[in-house]
C-alpha positions in Angstrom: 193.4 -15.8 1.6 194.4 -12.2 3.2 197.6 -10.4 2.6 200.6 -12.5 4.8 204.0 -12.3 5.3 206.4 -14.8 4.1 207.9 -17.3 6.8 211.2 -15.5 6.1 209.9 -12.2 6.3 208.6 -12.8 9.9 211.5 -14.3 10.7 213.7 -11.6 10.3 211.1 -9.2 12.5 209.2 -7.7 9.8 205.6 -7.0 10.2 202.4 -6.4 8.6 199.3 -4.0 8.6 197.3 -5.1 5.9 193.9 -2.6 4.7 190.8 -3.0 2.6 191.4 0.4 1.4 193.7 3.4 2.3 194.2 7.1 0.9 198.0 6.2 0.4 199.7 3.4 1.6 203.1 5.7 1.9 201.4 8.2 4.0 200.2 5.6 6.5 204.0 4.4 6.6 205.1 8.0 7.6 202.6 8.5 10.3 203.3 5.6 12.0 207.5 6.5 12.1 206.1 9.9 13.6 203.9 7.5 15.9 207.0 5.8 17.1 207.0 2.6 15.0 210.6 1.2 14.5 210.6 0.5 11.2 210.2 -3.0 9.0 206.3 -2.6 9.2 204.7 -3.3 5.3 201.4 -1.6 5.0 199.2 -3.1 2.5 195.8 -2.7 0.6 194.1 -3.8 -2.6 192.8 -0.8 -3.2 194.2 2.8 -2.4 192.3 6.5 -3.6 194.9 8.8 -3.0 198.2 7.1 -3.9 201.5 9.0 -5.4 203.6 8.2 -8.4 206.8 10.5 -9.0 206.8 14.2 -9.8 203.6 14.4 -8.0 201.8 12.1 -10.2 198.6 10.5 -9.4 199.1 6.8 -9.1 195.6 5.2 -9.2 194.7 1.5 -7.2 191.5 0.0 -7.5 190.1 -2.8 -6.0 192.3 -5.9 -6.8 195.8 -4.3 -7.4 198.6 -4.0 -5.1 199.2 -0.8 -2.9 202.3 -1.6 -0.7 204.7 0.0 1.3 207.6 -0.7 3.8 208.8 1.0 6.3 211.9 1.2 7.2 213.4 3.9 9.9 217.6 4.0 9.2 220.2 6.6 10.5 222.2 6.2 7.4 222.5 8.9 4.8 220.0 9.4 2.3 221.9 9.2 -0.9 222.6 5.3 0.2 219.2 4.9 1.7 217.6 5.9 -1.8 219.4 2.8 -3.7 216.9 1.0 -2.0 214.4 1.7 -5.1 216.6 -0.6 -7.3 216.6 -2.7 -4.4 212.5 -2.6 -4.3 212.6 -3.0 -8.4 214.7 -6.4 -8.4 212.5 -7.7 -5.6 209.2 -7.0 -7.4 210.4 -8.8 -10.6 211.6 -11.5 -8.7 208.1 -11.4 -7.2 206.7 -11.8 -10.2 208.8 -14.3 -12.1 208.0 -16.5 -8.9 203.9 -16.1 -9.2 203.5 -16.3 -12.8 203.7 -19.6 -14.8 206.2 -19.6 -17.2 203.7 -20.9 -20.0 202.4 -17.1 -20.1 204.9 -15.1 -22.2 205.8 -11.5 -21.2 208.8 -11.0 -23.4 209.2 -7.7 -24.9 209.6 -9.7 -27.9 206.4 -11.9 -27.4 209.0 -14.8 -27.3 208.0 -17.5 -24.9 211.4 -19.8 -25.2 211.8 -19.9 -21.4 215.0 -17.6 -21.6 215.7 -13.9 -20.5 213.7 -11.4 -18.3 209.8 -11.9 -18.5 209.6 -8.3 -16.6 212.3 -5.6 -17.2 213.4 -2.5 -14.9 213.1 0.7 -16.5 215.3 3.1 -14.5 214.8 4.3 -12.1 211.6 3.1 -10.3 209.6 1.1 -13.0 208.5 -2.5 -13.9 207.9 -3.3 -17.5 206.3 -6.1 -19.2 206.2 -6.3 -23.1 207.3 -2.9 -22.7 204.1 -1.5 -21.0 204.5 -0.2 -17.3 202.9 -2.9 -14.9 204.2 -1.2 -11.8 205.9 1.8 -10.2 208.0 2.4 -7.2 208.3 5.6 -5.0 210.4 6.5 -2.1 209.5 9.2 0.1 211.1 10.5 3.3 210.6 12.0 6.8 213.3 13.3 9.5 212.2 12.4 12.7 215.3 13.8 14.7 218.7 15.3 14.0 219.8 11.4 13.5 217.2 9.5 11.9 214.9 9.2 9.5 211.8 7.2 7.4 211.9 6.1 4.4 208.4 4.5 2.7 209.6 2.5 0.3 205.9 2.4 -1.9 205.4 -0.1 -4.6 202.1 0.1 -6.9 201.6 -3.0 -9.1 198.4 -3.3 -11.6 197.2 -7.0 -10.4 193.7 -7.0 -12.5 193.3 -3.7 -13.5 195.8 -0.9 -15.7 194.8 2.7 -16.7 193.6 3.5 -20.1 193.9 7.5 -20.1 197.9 7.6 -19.4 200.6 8.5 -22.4 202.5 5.4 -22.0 201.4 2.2 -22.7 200.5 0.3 -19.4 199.2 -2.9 -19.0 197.9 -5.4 -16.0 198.8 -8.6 -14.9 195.2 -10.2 -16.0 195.7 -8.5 -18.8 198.6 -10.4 -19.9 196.1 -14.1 -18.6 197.7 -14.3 -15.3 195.1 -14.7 -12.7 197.4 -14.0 -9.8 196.0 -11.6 -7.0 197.2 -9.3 -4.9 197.2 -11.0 -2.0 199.5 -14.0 -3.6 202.0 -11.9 -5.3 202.6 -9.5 -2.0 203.8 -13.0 0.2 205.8 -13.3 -2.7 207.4 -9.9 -2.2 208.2 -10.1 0.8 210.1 -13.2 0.7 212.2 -11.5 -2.5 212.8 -8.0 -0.8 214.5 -10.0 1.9 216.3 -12.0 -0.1 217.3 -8.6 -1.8 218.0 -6.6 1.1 220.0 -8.9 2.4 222.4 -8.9 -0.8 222.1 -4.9 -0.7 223.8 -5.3 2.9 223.7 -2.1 4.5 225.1 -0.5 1.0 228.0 -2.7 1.0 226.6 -5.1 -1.5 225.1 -2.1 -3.8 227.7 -3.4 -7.0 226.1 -6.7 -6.5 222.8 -4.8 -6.6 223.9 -2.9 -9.3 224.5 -5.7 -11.5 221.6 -7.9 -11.2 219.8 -4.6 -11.9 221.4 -4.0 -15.1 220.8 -7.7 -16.2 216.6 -6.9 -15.7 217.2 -3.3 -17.6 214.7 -2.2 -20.4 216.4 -0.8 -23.3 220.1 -1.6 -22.5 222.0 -0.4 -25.3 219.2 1.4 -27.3 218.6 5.0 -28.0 216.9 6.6 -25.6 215.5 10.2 -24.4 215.9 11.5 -20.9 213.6 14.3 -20.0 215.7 16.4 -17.7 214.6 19.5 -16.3 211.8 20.5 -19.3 215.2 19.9 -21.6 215.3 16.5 -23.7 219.0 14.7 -24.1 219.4 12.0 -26.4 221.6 8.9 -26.4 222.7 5.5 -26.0 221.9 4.3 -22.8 225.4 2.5 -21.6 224.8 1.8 -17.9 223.8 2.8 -14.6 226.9 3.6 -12.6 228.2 3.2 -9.0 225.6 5.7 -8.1 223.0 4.2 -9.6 222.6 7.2 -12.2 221.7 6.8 -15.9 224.4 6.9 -18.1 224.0 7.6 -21.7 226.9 8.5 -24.6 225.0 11.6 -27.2 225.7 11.5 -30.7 229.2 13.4 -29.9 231.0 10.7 -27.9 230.3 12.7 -24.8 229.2 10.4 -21.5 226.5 12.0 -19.6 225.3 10.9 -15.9 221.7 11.6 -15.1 220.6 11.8 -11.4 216.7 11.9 -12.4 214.7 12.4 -15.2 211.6 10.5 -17.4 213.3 8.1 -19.5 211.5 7.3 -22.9 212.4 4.2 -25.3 213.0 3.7 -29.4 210.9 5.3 -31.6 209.9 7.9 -28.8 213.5 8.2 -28.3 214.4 9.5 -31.8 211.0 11.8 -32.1 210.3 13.3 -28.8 209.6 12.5 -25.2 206.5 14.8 -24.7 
């Protein structure tokens, strides 16, 4: 089949432009808010050339994985707007848990006892599965007068394909014997972002958000290194507060609250985080 929306989705007026390929999935997104577009338009593709991760990182998608990206034009302020991303991570693992079968075990642990997260969120904008990254999520923004703006809200999931040449372990969603495509697991996203956006609720519902978020979280109560402005801080990582920032208690009791940074997990953690 080609790339749908789910009955719900259409429902509540979101539409679709669907690609064989694009540059970047995000770009398209802002051109058409500068076009006039109104905002909950996905743009999708199985394969994208020219796609972003964070920090200017090249996020690569060929043919087979998911390149998608909504749209969404808002007049509220940024700083709420940008929650969205844990908004876009629950949705995704939600996604996935729905597409595939629970005989195939994703644990961290390589358990498959039917209990706890198959996928984990690794703060702020990644999906993990046995502790590999499967997907990413970027949110860029555009002013398009003194009152509103768009936000592309771009999600990047490896369907049947993962890099090799990266310094983190990644992995695919064949790789892991699912034989779930791109074009399944997207009508499955966007049934679960609007299940998510509506507990989100305009911001009001962000605690709620907050908390399913932490209950999906890699490395909850481990060490971990946060990569902060070329310096490295070390700690336990204790939460993610009302902000959504990473919160982490160093060897000296002190609580620090980190706005952005590359997060890196156990043994990394207490070596380095080049």
């Amino acid at each position: 089949m080609g790339f749908q929306l789910a009955p719900t989705a259409a429902a509540e007026g979101f539409r679709l432009e669907a690609h064989d390929s694009v540059g970047s999935t995000n770009a398209i997104a802002l051109e058409r808010a500068r076009e006039g577009d109104p905002g909950r338009l996905w743009v999708v593709s199985k394969k994208q050339e020219s796609g972003r991760g964070r920090r200017g990182r090249a996020w690569v998608t060929p043919e087979g994985n998911l390149a998608a990206t909504l749209l969404l034009v808002v007049d509220r302020d940024l700083k709420t707007a940008a929650t969205l991303g844990f908004v876009a991570g629950l949705a995704l693992s939600d996604a996935l848990e729905a597409v595939v079968p629970g005989r195939i075990a994703i644990a961290a642990d390589g358990a498959n006892d039917g209990r706890g997260n198959r996928f984990e969120l690794k703060w702020p904008n990644d999906v993990l599965a046995k502790g590999a990254k499967m997907a990413g999520i970027l949110l860029e923004s555009s002013m398009l007068d003194a009152n509103r703006f768009a936000l592309a809200i771009g999600i990047g999931v490896n369907v049947v394909a993962h890099p090799e040449d990266v310094p983190y372990p990644a992995t695919s969603l064949k790789a892991l014997g699912s034989d779930c495509d791109a074009e399944t697991l997207f009508l499955a996203l966007s049934d679960a972002w609007s299940e998510n956006m509506r507990l989100w609720n305009e911001g009001r519902g962000l605690e709620l958000i907050r908390q399913r978020w932490l209950a999906h979280a890699a490395g909850l109560g481990g060490q971990v290194a946060v990569r902060v402005e070329g310096n490295i801080v070390r700690g336990v990582f204790e939460t993610i507060d009302e902000d959504c920032r990473f919160v982490i208690r160093d060897d000296t009791g002190a609580v620090l609250k980190i706005a952005a940074g590359d997060v890196h997990f156990g043994a990394v953690a207490s070596a380095s985080a080049t």
